[in-house]
VOGUKOL-32741 format. One record per residue: z, x negated, y negated of N, C-alpha, C, O in turn. Coordinates in steps of 0.001 Angstrom, whole numbers, plus 500000, padded with zeros to 6 digits. Layout:
BEGIN
ZXYZXYZXYZXY;...
% end
This chain:
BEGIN
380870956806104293380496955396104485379156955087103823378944954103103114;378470955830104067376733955584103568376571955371102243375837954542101706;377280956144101751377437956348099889378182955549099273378166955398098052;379137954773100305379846953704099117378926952551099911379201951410099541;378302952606100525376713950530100946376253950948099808376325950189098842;375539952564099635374205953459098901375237952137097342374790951031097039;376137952567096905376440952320095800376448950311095536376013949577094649;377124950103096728376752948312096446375530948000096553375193946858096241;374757948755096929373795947850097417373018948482095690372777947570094899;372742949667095296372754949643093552373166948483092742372493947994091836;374053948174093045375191947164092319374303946029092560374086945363091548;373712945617093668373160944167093614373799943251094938373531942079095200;374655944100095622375414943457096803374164943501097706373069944062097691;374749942760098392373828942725099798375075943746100793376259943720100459;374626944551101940375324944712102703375316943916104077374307943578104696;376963943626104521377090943215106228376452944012107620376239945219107739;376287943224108348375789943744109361376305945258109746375652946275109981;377938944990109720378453946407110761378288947278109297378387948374109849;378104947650107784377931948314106562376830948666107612376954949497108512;375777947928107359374168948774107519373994949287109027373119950118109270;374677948883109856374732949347111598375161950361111067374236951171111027;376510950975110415377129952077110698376292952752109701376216953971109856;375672952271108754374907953522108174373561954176108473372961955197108138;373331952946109384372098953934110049372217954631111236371291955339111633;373534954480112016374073955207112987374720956418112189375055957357112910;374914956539111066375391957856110530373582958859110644373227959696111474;372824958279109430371465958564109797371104959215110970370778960402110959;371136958503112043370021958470113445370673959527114043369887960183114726;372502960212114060372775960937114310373029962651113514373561963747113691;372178961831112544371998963684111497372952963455110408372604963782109273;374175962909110611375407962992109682375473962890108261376060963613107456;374573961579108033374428961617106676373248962532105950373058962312104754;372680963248106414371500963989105533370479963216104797370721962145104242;368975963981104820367843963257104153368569962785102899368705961600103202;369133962910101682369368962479100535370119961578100459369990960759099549;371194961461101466371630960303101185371156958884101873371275957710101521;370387959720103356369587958523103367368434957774102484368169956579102356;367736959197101814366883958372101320367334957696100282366472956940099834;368522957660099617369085956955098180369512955417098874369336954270098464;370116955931100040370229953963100862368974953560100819368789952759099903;367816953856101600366645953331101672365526952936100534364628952101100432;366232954300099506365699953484098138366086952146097699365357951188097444;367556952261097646368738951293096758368490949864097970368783948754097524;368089949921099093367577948702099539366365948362099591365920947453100292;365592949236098678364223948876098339364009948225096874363105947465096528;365266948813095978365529948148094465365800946728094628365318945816093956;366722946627095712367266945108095798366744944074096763367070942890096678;365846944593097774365185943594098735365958943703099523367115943674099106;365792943852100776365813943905102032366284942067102840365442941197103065;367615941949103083368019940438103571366941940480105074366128941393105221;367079939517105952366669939436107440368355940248107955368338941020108913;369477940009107336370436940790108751370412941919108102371127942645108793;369976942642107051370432944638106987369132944846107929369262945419109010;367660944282107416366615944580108312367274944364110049367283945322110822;367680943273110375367603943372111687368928944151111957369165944013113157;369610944686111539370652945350111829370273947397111903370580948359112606;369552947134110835368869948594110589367967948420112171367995949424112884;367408947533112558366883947793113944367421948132114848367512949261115330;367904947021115223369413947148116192370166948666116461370640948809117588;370268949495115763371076950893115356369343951671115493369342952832115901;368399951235115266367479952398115288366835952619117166366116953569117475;367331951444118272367141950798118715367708952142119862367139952858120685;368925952009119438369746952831120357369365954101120186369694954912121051;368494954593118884368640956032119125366723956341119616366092957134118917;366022955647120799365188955877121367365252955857123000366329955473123456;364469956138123727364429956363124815363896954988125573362677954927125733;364862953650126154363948952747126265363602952857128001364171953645128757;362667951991128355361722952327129618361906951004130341361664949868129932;362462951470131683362579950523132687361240950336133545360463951101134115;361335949030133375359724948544134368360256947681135571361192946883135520;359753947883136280359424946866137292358927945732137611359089944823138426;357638946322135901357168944761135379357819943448134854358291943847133789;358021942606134911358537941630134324358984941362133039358911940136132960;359489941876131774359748941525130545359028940465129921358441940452128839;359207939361130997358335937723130797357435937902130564357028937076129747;356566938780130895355107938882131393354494939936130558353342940357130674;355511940373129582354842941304128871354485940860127538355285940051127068;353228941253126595353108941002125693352784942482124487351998943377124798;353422942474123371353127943084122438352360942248120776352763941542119852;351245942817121163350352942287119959350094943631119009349518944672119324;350792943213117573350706944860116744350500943781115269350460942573115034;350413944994114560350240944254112763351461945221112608351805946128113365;352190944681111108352973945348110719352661946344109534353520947116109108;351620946291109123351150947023108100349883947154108890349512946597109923;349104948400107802347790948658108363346660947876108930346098947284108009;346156947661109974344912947046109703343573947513108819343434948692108492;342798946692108533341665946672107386340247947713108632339555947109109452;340201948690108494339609949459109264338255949285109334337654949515110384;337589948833108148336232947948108474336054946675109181334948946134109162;336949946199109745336557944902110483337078945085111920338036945744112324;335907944083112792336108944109113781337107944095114685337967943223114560;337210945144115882338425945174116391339007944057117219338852944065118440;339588943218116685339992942358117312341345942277117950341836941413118677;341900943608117403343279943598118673343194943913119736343879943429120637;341832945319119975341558945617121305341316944214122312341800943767123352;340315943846121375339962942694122528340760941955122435340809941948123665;341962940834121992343427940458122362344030940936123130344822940284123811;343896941911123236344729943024124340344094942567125784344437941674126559;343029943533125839341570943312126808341627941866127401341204941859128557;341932940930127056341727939487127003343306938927127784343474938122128700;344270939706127008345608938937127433345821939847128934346223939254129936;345537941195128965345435941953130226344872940656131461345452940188132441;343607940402130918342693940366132082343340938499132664343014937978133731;344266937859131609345157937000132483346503937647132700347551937184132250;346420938595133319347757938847134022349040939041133108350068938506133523;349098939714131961349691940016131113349764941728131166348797942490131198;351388942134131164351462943557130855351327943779129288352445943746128775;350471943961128512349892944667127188350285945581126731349906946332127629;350809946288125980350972947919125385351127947640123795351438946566123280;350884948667123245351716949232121739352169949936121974352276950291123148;352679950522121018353253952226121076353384952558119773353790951794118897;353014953802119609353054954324117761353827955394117815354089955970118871;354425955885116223354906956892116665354183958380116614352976958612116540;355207959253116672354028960882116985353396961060115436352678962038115227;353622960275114547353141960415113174351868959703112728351292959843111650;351439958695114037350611957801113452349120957527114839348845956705115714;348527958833114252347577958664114917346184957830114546345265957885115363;346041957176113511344779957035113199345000955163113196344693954412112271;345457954875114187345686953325114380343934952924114421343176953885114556;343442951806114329342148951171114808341778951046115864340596951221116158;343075950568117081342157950911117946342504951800118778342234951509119943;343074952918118593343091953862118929341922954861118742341470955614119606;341519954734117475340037954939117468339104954520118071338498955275118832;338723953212117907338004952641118952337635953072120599336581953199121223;339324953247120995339438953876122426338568955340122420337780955790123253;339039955879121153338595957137121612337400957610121226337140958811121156;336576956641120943335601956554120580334461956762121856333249956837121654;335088956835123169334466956290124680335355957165125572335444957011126790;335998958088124868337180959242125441338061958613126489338213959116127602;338606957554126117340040957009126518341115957684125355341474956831124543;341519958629125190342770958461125024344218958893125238344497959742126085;345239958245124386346473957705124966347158958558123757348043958031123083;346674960036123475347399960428122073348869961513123056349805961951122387;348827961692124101349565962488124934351210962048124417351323960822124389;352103962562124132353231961853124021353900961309125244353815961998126261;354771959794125318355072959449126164356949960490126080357823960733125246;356644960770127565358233962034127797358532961644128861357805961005129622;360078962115129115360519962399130761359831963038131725360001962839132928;358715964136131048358187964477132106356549964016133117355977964348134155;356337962793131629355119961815132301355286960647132418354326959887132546;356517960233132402356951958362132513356256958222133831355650957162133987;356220959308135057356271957671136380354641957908136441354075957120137199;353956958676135902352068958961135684352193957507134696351838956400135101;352742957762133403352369956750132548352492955045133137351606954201132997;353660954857133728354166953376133562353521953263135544353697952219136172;353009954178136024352325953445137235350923953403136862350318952682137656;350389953748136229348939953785135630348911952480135004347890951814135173;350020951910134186350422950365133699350786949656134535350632948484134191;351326949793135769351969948988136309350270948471137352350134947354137851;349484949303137421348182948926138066347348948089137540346829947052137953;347251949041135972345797947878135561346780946948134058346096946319133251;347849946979133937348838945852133353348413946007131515348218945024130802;348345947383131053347354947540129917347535949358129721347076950253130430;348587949461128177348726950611127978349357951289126529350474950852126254;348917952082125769349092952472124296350420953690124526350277954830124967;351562953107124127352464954531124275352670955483122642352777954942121541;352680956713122858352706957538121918354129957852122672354287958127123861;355455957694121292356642957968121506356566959485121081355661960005120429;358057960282121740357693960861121404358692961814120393359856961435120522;358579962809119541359061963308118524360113963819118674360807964082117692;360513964092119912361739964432120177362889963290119753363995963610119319;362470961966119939363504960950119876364358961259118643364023961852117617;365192960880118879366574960827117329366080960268116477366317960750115369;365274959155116505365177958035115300363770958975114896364185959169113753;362734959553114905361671960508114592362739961630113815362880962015112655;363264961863114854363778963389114343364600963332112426364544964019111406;365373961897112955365870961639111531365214960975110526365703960944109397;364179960443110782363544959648109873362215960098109531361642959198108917;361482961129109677359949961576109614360255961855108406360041960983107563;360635962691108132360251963788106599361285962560105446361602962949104322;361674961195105918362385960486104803360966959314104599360778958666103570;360178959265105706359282958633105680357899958890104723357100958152104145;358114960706104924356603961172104413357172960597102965356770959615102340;358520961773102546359068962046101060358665960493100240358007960369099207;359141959669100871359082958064100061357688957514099687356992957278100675;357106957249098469356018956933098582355660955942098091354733955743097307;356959954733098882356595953333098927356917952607100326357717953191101058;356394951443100749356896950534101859358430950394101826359001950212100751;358776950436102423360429950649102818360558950062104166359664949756104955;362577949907104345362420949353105680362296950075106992362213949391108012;362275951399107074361677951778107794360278951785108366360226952003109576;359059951576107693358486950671108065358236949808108584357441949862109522;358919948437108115359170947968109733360035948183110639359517948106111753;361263948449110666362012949241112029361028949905112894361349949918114083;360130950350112653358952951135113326358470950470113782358465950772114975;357840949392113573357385948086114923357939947247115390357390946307115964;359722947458115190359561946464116053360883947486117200361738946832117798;360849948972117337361441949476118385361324949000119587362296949050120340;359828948315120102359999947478121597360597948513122479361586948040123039;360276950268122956360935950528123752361072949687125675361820949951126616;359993948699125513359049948169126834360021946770127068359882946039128049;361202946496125798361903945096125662360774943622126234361034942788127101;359438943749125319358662942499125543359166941574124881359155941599123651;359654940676125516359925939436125428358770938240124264359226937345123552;357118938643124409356308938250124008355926938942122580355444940068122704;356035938543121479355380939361119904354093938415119613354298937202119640;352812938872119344352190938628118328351811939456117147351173940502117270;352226938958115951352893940120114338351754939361113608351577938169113358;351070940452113365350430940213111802350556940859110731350834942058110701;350370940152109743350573940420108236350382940485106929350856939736106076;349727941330106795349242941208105470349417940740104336348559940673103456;350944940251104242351170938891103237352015937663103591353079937800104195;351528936407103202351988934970103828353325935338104022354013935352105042;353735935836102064354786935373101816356154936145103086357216935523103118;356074937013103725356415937860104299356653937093105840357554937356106636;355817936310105962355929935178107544357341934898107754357865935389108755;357804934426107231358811933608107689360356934677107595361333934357108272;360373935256107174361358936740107311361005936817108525361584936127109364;359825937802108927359861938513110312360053937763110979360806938108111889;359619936479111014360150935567112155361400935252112511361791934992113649;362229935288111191363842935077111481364293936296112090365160936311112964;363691937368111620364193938447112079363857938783113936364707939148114749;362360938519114217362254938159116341363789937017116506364581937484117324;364053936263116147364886935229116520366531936191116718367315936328117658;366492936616115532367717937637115020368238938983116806369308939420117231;366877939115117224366413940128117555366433939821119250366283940676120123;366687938192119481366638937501120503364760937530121001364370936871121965;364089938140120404362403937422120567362059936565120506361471936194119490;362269935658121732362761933923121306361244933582121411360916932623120712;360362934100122054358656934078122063357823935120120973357537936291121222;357562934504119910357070935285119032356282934085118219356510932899117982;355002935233117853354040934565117022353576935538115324352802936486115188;354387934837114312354462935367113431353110935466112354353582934612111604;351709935856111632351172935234110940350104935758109842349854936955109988;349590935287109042349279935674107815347999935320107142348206934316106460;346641935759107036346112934740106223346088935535104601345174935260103824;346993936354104279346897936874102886346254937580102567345537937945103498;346070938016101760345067939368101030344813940139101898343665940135102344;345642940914102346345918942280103333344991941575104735344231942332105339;345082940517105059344332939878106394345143939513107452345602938372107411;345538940505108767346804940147109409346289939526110877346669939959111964;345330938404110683344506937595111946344820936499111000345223936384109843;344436935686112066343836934517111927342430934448111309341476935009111848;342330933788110229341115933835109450340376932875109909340843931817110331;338770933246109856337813931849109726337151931803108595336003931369108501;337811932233107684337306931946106039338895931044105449338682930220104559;339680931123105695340576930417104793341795929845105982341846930039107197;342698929089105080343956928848105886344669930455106181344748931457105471;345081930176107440346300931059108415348185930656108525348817929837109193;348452931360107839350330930679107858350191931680109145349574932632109623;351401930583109365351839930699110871353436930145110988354032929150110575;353819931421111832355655930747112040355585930685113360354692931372113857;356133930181113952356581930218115158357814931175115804358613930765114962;358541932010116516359813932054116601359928931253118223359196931564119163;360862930324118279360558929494119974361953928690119794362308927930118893;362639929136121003363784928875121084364754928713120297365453927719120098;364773929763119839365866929350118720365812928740117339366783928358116686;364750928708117044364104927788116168362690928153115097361923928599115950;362203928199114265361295928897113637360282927544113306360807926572112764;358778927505113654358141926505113212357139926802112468356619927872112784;356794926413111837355817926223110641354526925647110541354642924427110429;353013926120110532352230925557110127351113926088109854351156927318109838;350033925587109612348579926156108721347474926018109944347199924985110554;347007927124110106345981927079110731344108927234109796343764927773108744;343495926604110660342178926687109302340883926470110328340953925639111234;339966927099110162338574927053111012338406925537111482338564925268112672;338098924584110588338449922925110974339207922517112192339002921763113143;340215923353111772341451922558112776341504923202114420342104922652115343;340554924780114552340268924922115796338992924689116015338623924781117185;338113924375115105337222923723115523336121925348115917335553925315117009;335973926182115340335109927472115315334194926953113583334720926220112745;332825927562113456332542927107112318333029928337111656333600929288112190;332631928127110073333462929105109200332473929982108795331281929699108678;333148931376108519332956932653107989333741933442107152334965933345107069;332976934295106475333986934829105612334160936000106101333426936428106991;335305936796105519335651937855106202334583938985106026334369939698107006;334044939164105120332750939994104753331983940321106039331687941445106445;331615938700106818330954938848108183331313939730109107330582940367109865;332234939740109032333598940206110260333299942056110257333298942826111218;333109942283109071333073943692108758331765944502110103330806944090110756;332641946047109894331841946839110888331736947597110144332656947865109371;329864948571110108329840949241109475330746951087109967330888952054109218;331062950986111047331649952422111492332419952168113093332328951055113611;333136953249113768333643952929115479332340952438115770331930951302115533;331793953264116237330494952722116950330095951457116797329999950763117809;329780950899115500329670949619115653330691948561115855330360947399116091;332051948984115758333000948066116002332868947999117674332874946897118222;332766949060118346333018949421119741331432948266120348331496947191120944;330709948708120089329616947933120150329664946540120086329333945911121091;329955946054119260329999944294119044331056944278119583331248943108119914;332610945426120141332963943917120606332910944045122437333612943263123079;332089945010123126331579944788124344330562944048124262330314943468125319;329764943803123294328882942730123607329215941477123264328253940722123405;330257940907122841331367940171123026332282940112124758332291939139125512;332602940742124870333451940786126197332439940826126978332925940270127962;331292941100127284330229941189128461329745939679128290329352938955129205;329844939359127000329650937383127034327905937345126593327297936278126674;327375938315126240326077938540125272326111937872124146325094937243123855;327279937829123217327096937209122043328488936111121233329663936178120872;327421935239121298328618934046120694328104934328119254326945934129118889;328900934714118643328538935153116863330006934719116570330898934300117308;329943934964115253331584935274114564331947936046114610332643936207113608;331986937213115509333162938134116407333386937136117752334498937014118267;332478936610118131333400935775119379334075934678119331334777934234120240;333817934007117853334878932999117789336273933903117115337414933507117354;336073934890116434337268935642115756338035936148116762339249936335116695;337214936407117844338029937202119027338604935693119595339834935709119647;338054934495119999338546933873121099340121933325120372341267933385120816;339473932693118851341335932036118355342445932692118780343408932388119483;341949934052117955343282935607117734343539935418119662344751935298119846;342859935374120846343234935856122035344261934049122133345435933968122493;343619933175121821344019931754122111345672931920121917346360931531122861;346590932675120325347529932618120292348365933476121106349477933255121587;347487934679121179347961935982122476348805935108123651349996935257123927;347904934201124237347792933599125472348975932382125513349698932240126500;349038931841124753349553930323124333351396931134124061352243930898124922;351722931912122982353179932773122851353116932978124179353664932019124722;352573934042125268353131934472126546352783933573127265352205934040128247;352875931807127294352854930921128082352099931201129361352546930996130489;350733931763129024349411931434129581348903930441129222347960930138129953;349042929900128584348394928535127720349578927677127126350388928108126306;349561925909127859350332925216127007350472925098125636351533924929125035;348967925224124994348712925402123688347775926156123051347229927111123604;347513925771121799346715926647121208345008926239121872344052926922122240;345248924980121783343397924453122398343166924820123595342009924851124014;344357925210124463344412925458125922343752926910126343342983927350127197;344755927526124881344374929096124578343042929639124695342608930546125406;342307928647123570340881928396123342340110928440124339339083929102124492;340707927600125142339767927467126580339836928497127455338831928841128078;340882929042127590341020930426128547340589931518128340340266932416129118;340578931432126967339920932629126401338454932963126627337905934033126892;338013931813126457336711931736126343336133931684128018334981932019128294;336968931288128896336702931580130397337011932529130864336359932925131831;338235933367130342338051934883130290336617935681130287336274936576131060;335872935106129197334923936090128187333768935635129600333103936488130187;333738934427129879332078933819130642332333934066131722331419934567132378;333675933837132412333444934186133849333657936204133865334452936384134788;333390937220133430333408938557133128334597938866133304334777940039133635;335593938148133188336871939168133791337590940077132552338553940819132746;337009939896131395337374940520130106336806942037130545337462943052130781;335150941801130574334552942994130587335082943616131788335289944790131481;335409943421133017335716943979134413337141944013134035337668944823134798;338054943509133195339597944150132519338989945749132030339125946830132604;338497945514131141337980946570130093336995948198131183336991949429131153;336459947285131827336212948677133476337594949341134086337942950510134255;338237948047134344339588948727135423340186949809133846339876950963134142;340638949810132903341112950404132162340537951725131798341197952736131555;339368951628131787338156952835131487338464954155133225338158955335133395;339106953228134049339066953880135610340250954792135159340195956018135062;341283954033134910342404954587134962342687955727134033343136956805134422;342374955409132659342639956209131615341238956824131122341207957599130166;
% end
């Protein structure tokens, strides 16, 4: 089966949903071997990648992980990740999104896989010996997900045992371009959050992933872009922005003006090392410094808040955020987390 998609999709075909389901269910279960997967994953890297082989290649990668029953609410959960790297000199502003969407009553997590340790703020964390590099297993789920279920705020390391690792690592190293495995990798959701905020390092790339949360039933998702490898919300230039919300994908430009933060360029934003990222942004969350890390932090938390319908809107966002930061419950989030882990 794999080798006659491998060959249309050479040809210039696009493949159907159940083509690319069954060929990555050949994959995920060993059957087809590294070579012929990697010649599919090439040959849909020659021809571009539609929104249904991508969301179908999910779907099938989906089943071959271990997913995790909570107690927590699905509703109530939010996943805020980039899909490509973040820019490791600039301020951490997912921690504090995180930190921020926690401390209104939001269950928070990522999860990476056992291949990808050198995330940003995973550094950051461990910069203050929090960390979360332990693999998540059968034999530490009810330590892990009651430690979350307390302070609502948690980084899972999957773990290597899973099928979809087992079959896909060494097709991942071998390839030494972006492929769709790549993203299949963020958007596994073993936690099924209902809530996405996706950033991205290119505009043009917005409005795919967004069809693809919709595809995916992520009917709450915040898709967005300000370009040149910048996967925030910028206060130097316009921000594309999709919506995914009910069924429906919306469209628009966000720009320092229009939330009303004054402008900076990203240059500002920059940290010279952890330490100083870790640094500015507790003196940010302790509510010490209104600079351009605290307006960069409050927008980025404004959309956090506003997708997991903490906030009617984005200005609403704005405001919570920022009463987050003054009345301390950011910094006293950021204590309870330091207790636990």
């Amino acid at each position: 089966m794999i080798n006659e998609i491998t060959d249309k999709l050479i040809n210039g075909y696009n493949a159907d949903n159940i083509e690319i389901k069954e060929s990555f269910d050949e994959i995920l279960s060993g059957l087809a071997g590294e070579v012929c997967a990697s010649a599919l994953i090439t040959a849909l890297k020659a021809k571009g990648e539609t929104i249904e082989e991508t969301t179908s290649a999910i779907i099938s990668s989906r089943e071959a992980i271990q997913n995790i029953n909570l107690a927590f609410d699905c509703e109530n959960l939010l996943e805020n990740t980039t899909l490509e790297d973040e820019p490791e000199d600039i301020f951490d502003v997912s921690l504090g999104c995180d930190i921020i969407s926690s401390a209104n009553g939001l269950g928070v997590y990522k999860y990476f896989s056992p291949f990808e340790s050198n995330l940003k703020s995973l550094n950051t964390l461990r910069f203050i010996g929090i960390d979360f590099e332990g693999e998540f297993s059968s034999k530490n789920i009810y330590e892990k997900l009651d430690k979350f279920e307390k302070c609502g705020f948690i980084y899972l390391k999957l773990s290597s045992h899973e099928a979809y690792f087992k079959y896909t690592s060494n097709i991942l190293r071998s390839l030494k371009f972006k492929n769709i495995l790549n993203t299949v990798n963020k958007f596994l959701n073993p936690l099924k959050a209902k809530n996405q905020m996706i950033g991205l390092n290119n505009k043009d790339d917005v409005e795919k992933i967004a069809n693809i949360c919709l595809n995916l039933n992520n009917s709450n998702s915040i898709v967005l872009s300000a370009g040149n490898n910048f996967p925030y919300i910028s206060l130097e230039n316009e921000t594309y922005v999709a919506e995914a919300w009910k069924n429906k994908i919306f469209t628009y430009i966000l720009t320092p003006e229009l939330v009303q933060v004054k402008p900076c360029s990203n240059n500002e934003l920059k940290c010279e090392n952890v330490e100083h990222r870790f640094n500015s942004l507790i003196e940010v969350i302790k509510n010490k410094q209104k600079n351009q890390f605290y307006d960069f932090l409050v927008i980025n938390s404004a959309l956090c808040l506003y997708i997991a319908k903490k906030a009617p809107s984005i200005a609403d966002g704005i405001n919570l955020a920022k009463k987050t930061i003054e009345q301390n419950l950011a910094y006293e989030k950021f204590e309870q987390i330091k207790k636990y882990f």
